[in-house]
Short mmCIF file of the C-alpha atoms (twelve columns), coordinates in Angstrom:
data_MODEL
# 
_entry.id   MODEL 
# 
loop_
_atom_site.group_PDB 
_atom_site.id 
_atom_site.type_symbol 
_atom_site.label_atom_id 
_atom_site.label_alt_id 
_atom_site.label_comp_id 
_atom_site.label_asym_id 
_atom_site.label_seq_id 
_atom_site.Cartn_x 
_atom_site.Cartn_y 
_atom_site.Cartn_z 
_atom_site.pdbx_PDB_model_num 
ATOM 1   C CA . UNK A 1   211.961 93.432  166.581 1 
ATOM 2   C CA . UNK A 2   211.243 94.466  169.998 1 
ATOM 3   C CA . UNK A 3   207.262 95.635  170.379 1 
ATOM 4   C CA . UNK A 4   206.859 98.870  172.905 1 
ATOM 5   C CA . UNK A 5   203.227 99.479  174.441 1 
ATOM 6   C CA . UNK A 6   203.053 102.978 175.973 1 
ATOM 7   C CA . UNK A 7   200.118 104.056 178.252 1 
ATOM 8   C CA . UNK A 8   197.775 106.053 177.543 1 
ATOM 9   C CA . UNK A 9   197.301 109.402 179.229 1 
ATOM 10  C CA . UNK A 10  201.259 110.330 179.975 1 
ATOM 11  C CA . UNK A 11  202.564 113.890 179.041 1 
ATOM 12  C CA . UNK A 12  205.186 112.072 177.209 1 
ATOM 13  C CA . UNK A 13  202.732 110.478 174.336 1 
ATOM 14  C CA . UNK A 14  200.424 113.261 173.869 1 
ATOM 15  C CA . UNK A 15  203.610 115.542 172.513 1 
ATOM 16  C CA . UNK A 16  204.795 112.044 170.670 1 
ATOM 17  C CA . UNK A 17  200.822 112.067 169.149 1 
ATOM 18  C CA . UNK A 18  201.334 115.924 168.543 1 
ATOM 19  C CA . UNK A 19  204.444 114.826 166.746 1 
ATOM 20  C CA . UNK A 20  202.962 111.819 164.977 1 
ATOM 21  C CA . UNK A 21  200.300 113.830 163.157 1 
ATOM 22  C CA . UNK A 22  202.604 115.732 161.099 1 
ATOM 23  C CA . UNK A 23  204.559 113.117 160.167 1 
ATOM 24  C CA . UNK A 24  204.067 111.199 156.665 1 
ATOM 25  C CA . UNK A 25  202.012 108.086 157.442 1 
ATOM 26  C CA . UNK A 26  202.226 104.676 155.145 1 
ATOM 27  C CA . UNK A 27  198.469 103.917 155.364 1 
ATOM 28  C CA . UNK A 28  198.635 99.224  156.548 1 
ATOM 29  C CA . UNK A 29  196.574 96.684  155.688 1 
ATOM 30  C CA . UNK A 30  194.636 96.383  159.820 1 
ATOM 31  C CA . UNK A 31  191.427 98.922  159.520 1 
ATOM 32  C CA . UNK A 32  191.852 102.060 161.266 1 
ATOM 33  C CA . UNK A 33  195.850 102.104 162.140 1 
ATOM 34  C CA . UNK A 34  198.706 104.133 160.747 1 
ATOM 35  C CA . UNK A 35  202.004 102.952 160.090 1 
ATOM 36  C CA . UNK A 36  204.223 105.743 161.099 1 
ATOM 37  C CA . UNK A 37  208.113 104.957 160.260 1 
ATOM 38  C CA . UNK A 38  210.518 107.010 162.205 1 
ATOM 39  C CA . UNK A 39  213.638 106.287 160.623 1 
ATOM 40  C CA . UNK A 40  216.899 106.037 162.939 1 
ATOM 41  C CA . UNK A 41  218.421 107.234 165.769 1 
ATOM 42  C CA . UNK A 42  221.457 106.951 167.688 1 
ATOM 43  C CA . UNK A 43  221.982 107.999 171.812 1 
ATOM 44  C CA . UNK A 44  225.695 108.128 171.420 1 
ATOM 45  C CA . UNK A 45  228.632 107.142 169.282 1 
ATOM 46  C CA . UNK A 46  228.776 103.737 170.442 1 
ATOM 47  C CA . UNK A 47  225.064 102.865 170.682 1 
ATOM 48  C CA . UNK A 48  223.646 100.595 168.219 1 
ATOM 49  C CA . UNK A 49  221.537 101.684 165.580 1 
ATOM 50  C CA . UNK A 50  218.003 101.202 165.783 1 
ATOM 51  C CA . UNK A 51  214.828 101.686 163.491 1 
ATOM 52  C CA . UNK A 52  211.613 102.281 165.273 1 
ATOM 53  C CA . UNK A 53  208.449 101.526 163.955 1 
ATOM 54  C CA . UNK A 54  205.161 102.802 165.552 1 
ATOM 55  C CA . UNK A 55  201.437 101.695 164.738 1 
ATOM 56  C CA . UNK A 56  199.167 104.137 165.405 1 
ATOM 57  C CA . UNK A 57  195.370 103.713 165.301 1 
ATOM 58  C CA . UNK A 58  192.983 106.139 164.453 1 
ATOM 59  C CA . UNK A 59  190.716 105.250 167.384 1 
ATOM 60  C CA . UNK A 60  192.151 104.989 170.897 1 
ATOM 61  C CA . UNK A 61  195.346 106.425 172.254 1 
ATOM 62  C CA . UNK A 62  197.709 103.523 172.556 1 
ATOM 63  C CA . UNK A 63  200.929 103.043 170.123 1 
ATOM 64  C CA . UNK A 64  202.469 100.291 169.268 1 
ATOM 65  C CA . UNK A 65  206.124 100.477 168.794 1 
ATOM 66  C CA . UNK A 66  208.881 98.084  167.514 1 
ATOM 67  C CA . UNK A 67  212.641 98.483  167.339 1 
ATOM 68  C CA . UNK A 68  214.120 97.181  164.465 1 
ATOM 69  C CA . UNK A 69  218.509 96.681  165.526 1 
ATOM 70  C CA . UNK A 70  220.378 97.241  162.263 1 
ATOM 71  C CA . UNK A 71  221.986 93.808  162.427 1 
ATOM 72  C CA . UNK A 72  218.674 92.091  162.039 1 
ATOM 73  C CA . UNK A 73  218.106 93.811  158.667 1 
ATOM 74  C CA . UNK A 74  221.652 93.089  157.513 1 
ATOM 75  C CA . UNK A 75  221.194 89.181  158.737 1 
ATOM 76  C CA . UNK A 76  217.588 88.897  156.905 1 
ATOM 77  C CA . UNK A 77  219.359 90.685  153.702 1 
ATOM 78  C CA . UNK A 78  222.220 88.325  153.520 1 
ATOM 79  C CA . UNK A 79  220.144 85.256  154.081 1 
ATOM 80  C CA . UNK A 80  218.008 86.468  151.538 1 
ATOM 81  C CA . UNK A 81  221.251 86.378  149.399 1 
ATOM 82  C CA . UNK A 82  221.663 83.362  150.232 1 
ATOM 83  C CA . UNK A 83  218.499 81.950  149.647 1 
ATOM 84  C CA . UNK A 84  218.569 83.940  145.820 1 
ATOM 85  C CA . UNK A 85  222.273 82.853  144.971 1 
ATOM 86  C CA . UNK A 86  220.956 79.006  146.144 1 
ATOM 87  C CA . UNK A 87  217.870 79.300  143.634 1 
ATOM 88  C CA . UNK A 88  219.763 80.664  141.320 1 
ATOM 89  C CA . UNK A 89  222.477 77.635  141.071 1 
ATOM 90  C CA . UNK A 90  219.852 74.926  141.611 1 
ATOM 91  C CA . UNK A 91  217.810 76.656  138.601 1 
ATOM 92  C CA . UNK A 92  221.264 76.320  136.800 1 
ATOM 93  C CA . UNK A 93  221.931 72.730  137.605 1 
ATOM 94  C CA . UNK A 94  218.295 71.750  136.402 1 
ATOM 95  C CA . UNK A 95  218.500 74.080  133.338 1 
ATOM 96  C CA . UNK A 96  221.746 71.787  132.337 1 
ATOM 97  C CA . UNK A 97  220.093 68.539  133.433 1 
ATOM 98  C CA . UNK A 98  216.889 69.152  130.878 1 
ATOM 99  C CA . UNK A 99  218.755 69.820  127.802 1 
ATOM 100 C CA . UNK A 100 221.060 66.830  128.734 1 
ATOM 101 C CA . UNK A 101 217.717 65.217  129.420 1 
ATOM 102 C CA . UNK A 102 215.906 66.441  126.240 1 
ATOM 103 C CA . UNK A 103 219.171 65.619  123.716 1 
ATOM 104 C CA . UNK A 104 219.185 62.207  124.863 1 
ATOM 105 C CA . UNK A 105 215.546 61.681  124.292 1 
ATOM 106 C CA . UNK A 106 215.554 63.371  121.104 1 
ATOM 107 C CA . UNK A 107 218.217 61.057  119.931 1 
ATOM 108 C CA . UNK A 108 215.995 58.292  121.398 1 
ATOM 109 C CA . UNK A 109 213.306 59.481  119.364 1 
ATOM 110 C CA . UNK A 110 215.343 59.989  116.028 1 
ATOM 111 C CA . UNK A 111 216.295 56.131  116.731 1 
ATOM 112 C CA . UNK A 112 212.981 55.274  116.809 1 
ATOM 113 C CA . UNK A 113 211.458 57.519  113.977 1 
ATOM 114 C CA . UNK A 114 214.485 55.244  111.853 1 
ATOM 115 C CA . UNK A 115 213.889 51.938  113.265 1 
ATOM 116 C CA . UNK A 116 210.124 52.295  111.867 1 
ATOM 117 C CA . UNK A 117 211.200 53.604  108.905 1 
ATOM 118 C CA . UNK A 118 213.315 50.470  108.371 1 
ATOM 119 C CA . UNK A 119 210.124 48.077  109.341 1 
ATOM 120 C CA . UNK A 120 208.226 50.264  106.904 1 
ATOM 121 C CA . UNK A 121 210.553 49.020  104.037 1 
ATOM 122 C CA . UNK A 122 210.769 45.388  105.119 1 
ATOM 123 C CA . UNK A 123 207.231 45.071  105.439 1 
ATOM 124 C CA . UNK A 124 207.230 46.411  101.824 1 
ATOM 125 C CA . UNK A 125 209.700 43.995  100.589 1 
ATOM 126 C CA . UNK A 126 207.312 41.642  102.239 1 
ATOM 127 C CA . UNK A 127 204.193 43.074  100.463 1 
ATOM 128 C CA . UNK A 128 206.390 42.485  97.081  1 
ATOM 129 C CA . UNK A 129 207.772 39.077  98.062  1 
ATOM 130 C CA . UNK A 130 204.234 38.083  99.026  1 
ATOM 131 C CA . UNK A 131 202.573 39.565  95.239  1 
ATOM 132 C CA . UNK A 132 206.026 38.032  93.709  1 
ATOM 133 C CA . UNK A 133 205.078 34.086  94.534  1 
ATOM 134 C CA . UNK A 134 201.531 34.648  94.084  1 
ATOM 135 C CA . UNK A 135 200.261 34.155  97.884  1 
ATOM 136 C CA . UNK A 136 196.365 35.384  98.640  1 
ATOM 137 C CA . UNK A 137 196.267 38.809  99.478  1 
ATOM 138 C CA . UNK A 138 194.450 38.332  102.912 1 
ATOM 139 C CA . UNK A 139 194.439 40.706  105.935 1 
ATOM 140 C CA . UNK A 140 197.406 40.067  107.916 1 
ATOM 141 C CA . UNK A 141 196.862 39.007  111.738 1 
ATOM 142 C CA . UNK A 142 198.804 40.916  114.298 1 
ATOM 143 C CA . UNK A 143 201.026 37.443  114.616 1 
ATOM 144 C CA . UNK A 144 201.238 36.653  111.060 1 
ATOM 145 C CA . UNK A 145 202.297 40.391  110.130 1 
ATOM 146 C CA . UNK A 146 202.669 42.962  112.574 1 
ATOM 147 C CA . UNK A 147 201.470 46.496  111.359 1 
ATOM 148 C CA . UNK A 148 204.035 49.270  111.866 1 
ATOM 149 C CA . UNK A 149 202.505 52.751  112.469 1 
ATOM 150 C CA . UNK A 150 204.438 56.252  113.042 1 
ATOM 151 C CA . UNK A 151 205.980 56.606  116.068 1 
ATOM 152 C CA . UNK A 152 204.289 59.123  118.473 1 
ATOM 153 C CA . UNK A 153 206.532 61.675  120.678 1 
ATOM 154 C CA . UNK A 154 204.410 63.430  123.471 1 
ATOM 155 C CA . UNK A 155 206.244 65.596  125.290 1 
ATOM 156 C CA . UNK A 156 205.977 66.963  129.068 1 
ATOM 157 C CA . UNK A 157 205.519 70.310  129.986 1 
ATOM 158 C CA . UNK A 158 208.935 71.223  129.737 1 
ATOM 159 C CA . UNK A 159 209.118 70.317  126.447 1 
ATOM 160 C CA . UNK A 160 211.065 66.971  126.372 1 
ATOM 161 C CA . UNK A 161 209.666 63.766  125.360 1 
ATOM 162 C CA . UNK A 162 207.601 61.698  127.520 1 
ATOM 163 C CA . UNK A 163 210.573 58.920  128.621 1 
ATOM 164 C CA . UNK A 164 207.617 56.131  129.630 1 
ATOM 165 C CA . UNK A 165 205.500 56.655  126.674 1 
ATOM 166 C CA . UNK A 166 208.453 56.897  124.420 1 
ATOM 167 C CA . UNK A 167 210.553 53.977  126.101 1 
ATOM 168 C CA . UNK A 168 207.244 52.039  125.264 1 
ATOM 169 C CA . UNK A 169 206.841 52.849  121.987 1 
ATOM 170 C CA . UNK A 170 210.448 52.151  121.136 1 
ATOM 171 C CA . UNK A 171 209.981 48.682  122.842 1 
ATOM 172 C CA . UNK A 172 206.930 47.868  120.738 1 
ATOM 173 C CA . UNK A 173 208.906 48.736  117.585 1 
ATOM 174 C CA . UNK A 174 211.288 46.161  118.558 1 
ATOM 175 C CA . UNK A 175 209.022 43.635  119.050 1 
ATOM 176 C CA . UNK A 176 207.577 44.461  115.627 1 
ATOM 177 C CA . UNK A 177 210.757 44.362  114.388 1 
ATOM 178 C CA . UNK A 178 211.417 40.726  115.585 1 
ATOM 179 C CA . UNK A 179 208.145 39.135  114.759 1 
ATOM 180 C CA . UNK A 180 208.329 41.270  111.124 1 
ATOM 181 C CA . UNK A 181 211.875 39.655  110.339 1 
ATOM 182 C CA . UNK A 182 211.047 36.526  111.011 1 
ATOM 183 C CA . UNK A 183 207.742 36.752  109.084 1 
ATOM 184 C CA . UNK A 184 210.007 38.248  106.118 1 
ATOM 185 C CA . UNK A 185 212.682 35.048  106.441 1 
ATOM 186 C CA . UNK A 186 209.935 32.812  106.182 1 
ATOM 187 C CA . UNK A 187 208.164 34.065  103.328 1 
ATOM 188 C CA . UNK A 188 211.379 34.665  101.510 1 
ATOM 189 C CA . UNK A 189 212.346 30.757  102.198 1 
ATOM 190 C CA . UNK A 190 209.077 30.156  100.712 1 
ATOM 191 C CA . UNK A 191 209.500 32.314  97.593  1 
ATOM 192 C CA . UNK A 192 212.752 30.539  96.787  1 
ATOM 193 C CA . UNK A 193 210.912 27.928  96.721  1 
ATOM 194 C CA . UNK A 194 208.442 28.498  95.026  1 
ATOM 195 C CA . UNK A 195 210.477 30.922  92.725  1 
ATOM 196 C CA . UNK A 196 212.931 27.780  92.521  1 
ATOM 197 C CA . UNK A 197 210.392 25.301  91.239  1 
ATOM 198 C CA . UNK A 198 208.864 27.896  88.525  1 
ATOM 199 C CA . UNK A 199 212.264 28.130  87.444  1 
ATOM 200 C CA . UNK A 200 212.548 24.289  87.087  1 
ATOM 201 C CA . UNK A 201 208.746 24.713  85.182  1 
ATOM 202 C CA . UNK A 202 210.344 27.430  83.038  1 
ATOM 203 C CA . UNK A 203 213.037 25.490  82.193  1 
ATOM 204 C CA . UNK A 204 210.833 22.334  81.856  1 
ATOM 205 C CA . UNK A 205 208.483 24.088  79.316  1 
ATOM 206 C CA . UNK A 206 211.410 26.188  77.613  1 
ATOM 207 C CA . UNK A 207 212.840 21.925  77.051  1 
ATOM 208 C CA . UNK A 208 209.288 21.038  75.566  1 
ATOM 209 C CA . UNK A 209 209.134 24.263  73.623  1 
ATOM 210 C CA . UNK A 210 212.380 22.940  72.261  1 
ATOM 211 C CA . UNK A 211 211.260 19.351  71.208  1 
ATOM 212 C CA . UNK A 212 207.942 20.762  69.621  1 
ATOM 213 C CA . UNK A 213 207.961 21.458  65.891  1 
ATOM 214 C CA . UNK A 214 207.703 25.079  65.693  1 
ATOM 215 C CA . UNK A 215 209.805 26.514  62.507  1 
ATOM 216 C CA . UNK A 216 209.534 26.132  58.890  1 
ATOM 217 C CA . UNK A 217 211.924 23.418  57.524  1 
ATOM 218 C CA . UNK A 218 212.901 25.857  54.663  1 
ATOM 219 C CA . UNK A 219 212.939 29.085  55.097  1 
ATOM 220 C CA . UNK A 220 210.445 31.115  53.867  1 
ATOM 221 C CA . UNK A 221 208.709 28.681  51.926  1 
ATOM 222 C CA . UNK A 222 205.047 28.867  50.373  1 
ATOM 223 C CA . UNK A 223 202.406 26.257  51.237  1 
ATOM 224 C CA . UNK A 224 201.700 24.446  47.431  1 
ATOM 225 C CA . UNK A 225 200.483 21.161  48.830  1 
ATOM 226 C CA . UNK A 226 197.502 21.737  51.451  1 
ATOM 227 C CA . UNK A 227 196.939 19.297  53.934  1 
ATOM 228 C CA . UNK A 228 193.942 17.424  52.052  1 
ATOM 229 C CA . UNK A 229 192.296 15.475  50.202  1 
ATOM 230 C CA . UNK A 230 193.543 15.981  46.283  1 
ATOM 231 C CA . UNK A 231 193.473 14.627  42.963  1 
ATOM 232 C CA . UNK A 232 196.607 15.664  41.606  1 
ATOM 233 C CA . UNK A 233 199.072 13.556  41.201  1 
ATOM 234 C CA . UNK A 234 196.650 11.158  42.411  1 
ATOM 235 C CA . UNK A 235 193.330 11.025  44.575  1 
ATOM 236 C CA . UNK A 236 194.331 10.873  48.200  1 
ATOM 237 C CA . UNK A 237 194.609 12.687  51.176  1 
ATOM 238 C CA . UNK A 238 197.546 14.556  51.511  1 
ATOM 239 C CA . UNK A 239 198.646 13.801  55.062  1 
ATOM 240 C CA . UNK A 240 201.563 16.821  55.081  1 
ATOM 241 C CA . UNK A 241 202.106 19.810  53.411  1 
ATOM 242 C CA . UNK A 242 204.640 20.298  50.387  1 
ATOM 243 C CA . UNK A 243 206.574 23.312  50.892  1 
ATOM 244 C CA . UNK A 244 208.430 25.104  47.242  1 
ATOM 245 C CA . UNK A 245 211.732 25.233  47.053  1 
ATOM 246 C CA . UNK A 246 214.892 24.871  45.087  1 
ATOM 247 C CA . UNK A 247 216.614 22.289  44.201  1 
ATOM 248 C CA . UNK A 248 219.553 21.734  47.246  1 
ATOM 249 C CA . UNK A 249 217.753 24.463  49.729  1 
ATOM 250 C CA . UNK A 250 219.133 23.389  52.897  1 
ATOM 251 C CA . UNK A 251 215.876 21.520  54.997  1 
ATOM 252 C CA . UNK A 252 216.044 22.034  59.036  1 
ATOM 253 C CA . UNK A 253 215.166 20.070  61.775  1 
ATOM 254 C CA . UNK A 254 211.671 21.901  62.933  1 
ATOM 255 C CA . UNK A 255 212.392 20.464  66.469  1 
ATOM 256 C CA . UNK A 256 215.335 19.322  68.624  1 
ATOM 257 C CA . UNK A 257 214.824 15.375  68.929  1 
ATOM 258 C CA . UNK A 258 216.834 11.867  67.669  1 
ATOM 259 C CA . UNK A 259 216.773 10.209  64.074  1 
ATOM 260 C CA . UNK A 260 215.110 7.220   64.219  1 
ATOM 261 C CA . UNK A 261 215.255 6.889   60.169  1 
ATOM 262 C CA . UNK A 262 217.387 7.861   57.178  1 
ATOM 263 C CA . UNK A 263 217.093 6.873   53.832  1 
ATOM 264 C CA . UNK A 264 214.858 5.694   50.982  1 
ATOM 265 C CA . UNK A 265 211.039 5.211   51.455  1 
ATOM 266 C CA . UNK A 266 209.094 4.090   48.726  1 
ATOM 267 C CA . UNK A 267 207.119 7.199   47.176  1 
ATOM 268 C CA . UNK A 268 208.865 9.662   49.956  1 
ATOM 269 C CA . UNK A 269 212.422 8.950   48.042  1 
ATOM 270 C CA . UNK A 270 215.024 9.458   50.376  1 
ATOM 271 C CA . UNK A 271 213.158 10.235  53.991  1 
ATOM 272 C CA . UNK A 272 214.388 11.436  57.205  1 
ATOM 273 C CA . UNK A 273 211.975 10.539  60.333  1 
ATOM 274 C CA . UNK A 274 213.088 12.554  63.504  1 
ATOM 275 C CA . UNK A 275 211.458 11.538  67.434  1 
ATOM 276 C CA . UNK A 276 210.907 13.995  69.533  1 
ATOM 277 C CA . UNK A 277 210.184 12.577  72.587  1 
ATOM 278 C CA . UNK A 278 206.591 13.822  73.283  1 
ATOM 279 C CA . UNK A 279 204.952 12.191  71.213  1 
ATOM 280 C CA . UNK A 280 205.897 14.463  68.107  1 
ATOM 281 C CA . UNK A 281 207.636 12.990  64.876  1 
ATOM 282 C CA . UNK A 282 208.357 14.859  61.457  1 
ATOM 283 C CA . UNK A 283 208.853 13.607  58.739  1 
ATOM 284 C CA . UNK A 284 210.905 15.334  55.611  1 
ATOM 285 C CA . UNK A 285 210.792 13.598  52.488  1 
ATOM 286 C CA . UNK A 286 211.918 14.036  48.818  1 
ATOM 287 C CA . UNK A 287 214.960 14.733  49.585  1 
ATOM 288 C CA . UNK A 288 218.136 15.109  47.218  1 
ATOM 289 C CA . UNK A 289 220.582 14.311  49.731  1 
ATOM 290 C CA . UNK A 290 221.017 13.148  53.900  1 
ATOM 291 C CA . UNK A 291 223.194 14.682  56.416  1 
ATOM 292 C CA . UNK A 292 222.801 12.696  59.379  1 
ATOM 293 C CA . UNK A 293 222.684 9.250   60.436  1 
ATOM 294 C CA . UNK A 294 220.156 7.345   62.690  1 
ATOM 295 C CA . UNK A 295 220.691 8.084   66.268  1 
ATOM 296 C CA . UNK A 296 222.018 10.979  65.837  1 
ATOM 297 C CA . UNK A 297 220.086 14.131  68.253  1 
ATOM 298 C CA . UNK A 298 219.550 17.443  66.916  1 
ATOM 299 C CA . UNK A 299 218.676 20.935  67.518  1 
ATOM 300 C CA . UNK A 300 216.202 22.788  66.440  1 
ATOM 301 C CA . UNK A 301 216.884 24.906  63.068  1 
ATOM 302 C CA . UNK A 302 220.153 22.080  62.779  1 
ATOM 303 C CA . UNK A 303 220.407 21.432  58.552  1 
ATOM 304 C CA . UNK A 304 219.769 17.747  57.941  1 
ATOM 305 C CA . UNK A 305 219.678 17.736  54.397  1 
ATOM 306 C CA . UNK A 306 219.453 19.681  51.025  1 
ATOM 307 C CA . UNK A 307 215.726 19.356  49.279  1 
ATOM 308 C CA . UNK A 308 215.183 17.288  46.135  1 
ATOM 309 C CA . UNK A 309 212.593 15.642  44.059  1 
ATOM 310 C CA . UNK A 310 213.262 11.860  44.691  1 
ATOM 311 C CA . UNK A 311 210.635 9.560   45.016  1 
ATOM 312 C CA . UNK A 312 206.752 9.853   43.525  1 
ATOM 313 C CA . UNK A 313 207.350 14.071  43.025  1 
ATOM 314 C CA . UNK A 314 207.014 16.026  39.630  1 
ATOM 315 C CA . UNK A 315 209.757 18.585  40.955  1 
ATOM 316 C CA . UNK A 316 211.913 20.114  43.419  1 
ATOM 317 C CA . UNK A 317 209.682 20.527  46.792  1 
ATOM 318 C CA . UNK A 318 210.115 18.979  50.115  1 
ATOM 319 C CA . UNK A 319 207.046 17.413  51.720  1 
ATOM 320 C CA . UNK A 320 206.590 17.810  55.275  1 
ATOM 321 C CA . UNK A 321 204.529 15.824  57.593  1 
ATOM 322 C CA . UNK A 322 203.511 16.204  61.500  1 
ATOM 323 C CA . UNK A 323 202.968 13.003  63.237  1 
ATOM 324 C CA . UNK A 324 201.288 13.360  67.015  1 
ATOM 325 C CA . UNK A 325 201.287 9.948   68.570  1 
ATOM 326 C CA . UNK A 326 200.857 8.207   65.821  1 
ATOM 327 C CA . UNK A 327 197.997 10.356  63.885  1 
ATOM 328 C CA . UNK A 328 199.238 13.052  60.904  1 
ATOM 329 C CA . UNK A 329 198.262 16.569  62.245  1 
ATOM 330 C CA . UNK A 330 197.665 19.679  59.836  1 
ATOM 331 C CA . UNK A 331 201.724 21.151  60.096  1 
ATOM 332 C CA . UNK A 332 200.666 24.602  59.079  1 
ATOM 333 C CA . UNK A 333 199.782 25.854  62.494  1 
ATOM 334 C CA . UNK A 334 203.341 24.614  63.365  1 
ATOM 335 C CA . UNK A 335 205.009 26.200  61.047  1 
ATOM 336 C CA . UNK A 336 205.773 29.672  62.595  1 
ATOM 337 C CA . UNK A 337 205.665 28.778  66.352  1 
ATOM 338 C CA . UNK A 338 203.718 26.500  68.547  1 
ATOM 339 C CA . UNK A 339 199.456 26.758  68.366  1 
ATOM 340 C CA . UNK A 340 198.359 28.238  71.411  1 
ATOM 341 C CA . UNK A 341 196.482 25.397  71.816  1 
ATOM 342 C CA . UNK A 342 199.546 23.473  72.516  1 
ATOM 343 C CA . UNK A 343 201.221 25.773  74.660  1 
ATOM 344 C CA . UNK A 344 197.405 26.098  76.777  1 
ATOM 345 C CA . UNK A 345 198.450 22.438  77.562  1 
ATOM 346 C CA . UNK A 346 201.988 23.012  78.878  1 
ATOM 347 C CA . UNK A 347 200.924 25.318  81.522  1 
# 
């Protein structure tokens, strides 16, 4: 673009001015001028074409001209091709690199969003294993028991996930992850323990529960002989209980323990004395006939012998006596189960 300057005051410029006026004018942006476009022209065949344009002010009578060659326009148009076509690729490229960029994030974040789910149910196995042994139920330190919270996504303003903020978070999960496993094997070694030796107390009690006289010898019997002072057959106190029954009703071992005596006993006729290791005997006397020997063990509810009436008894009955360490105790609290007062003791 070529600017022309004309001077003022020639014959040739005041017809050009004459011209101008009735021409359409495109009204610029500079106060006070007129943007006159002339359109094209062309000398000859072979002369280039050209496209003038004149400013022309409203004060003064100078006009600026420029020439405008035809191969300028065509060279500005095709680099502003160019330029669009370039823009438009790159804009393609990046398009394509987001999503790439946004999928792998997302699948980042659906990683993470599982990976604190899965610390969310170990640290409630923990919260069960901890209730399970019977540990204090005390605020857990950020060492002791790391706290798992959602996972957060911010996002940039193209929509993707933040990669530092979520590369973070993901990295703190892992750490949680570590310090919350090893927290979990710990208390779980502890629970076996601990699990381990009330299962070894269990099945210490459940063998004292055996050895302690908890049944009725005969089944279903009825209480005629109170454990008491009486006067009939004679004045004494009763140190057992006699239980009715018939004649050759089978009698059972109340508690698992050893015979330590079988046979006749003065007034008790024929006797069997059974040690139960705890301190407990029982005795079972009036008996019409003996089915074990001494030193033999037995089970609980085991038969041991058939009742009777031998000895000091006016009938078929069997008397049965509770020995703790030495001392008669009342065996009517024993007869259907252990007193609670006993089993108050075992734990």
């Amino acid at each position: 673009m070529v600017p022309e300057k004309e001077p003022p005051g020639s014959g040739g410029q005041a017809s050009e001015l004459e011209a101008l006026r009735r021409v359409p004018r495109i009204r610029g942006f500079v106060p006070e001028l007129e943007i006159v476009v002339l359109g094209r022209r062309s000398k000859t065949a072979m002369t280039e074409d050209r496209y003038y344009v004149k400013i022309v002010p409203h004060r003064g009578d100078t006009i600026h001209r420029f020439v405008v060659r035809q191969r300028h326009v065509l060279t500005v148009a095709a680099v502003l091709l160019v330029a669009l076509a370039t823009a438009v690729a790159y804009g393609v490229v990046q398009y394509r690199h987001v999503r790439q960029e946004r999928a792998a994030l997302v699948r980042i974040a659906g990683q993470a969003e599982m990976l604190h789910r899965q610390l969310q149910h170990v640290q409630d196995e923990d919260q069960q294993i901890t209730q399970l042994i019977g540990a204090p139920n005390q605020k857990p330190t950020p060492a002791a028991r790391p706290q798992v919270k959602a996972p957060v996504k911010p996002v940039s303003w193209t929509g993707v996930p933040n990669v530092a903020s979520l590369a973070q978070h993901v990295a703190k999960l892992a750490a949680d992850s570590a310090a919350l496993a090893q927290h979990a094997d710990q208390e779980r070694t502890l629970a076996m323990r601990v699990l381990n030796l009330r299962q070894i107390h269990a099945l210490a009690v459940a063998r004292l529960v055996a050895f302690i006289p908890s049944i009725d010898p005969v089944n279903n019997a009825v209480v005629t002989g109170c454990f008491c002072y009486r006067t009939s057959p004679s004045v004494e106190f009763h140190e057992g209980v006699d239980l009715s029954a018939n004649y050759g009703d089978t009698v059972r071992a109340a508690a698992a323990g050893t015979i330590v005596a079988a046979g006749w006993d003065g007034e008790y006729g024929l006797k069997i004395d059974i040690d139960h290791g705890n301190g407990y005997h029982t005795w079972y006397a009036h008996l019409s006939r003996i089915d074990v020997s001494v030193g033999q063990r037995v089970y609980k509810g085991e038969a041991i012998a058939a009742v009777g009436a031998t000895g000091f008894a006016t009938g078929p009955h069997l008397h049965y006596q509770v020995m703790l360490d030495g001392t008669p105790v009342d065996p009517t609290p024993y007869l259907h189960g252990i007193p609670a007062s006993v089993i108050a003791a075992l734990r």
